[in-house]
N, C-alpha and C positions, 0 to 999 in steps of 0.2 A: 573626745570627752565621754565618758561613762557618767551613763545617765540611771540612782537608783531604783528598784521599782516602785511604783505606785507607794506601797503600805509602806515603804522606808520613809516619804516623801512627809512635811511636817502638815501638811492637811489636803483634804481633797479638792482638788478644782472641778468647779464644776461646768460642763457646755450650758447653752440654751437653751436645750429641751430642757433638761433639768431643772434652770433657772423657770421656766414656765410653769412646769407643773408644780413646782414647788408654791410657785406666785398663787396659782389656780389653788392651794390647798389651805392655802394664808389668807387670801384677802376676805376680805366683807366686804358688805356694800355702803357706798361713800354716795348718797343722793342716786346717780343714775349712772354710775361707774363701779368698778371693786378696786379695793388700795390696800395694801397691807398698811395695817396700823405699823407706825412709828417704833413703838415698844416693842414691838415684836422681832419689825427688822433690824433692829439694834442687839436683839436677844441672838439672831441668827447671822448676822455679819459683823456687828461691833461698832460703836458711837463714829470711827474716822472714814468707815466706808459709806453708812449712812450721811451723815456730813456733805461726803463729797459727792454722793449721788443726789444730794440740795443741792447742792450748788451746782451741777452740770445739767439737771431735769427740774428744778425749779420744788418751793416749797408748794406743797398739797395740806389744805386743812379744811376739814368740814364741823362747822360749826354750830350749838342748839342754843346759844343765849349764854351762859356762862362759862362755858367751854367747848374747845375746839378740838378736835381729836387731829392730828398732826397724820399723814401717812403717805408710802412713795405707790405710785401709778407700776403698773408695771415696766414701763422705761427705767423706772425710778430704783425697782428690786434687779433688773438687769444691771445696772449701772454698777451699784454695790460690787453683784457680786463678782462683776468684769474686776474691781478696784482691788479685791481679795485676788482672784486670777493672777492680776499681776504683780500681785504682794509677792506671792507664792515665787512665780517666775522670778524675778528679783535674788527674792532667797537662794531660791535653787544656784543661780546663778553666779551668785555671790559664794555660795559653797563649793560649788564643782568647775568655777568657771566660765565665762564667755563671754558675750554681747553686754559691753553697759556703755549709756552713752551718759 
């Protein structure tokens, strides 16, 4: 199977470091943790990875009285963008062939 390069490929995947500092350049502080706001991680992975990175690391909200700001821990920003990861894989795969169970 011929696999094409990187820049042909329909987005970039990215490892852990990556996803870390990325986490480190996003988050604020949520009480006595740091979270990427919600909106943010939705701006940089898309409402279905978000989503599912709720539902596998749990909802995070910090709250001042009439509102709660929503946002993922960093398990939570990994999660995502493991979810896109294998978006991608999938594709690829489904394009060029291979592994689907």
């Amino acid at each position: 199977m011929e696999i094409p390069p990187k820049a042909e490929r329909t987005r970039e995947m990215r490892n852990s470091a990556e996803v870390k500092r990325l986490f480190e350049r996003e988050a604020v502080c949520f009480g006595a943790s740091d979270g990427m706001p919600e909106y943010r991680a939705v701006q940089l992975f898309g409402a279905e990875a978000v989503a599912f990175a709720r539902k596998m690391s749990g909802s995070n909200g910090y709250g001042i009285g009439s509102f709660t700001a929503q946002y993922l821990t960093e398990r939570g920003v990994h999660i995502a963008a493991t979810y896109l990861n294998v978006k991608e894989i999938e594709q690829e795969e489904r394009l060029h062939g291979g592994p689907r169970e």
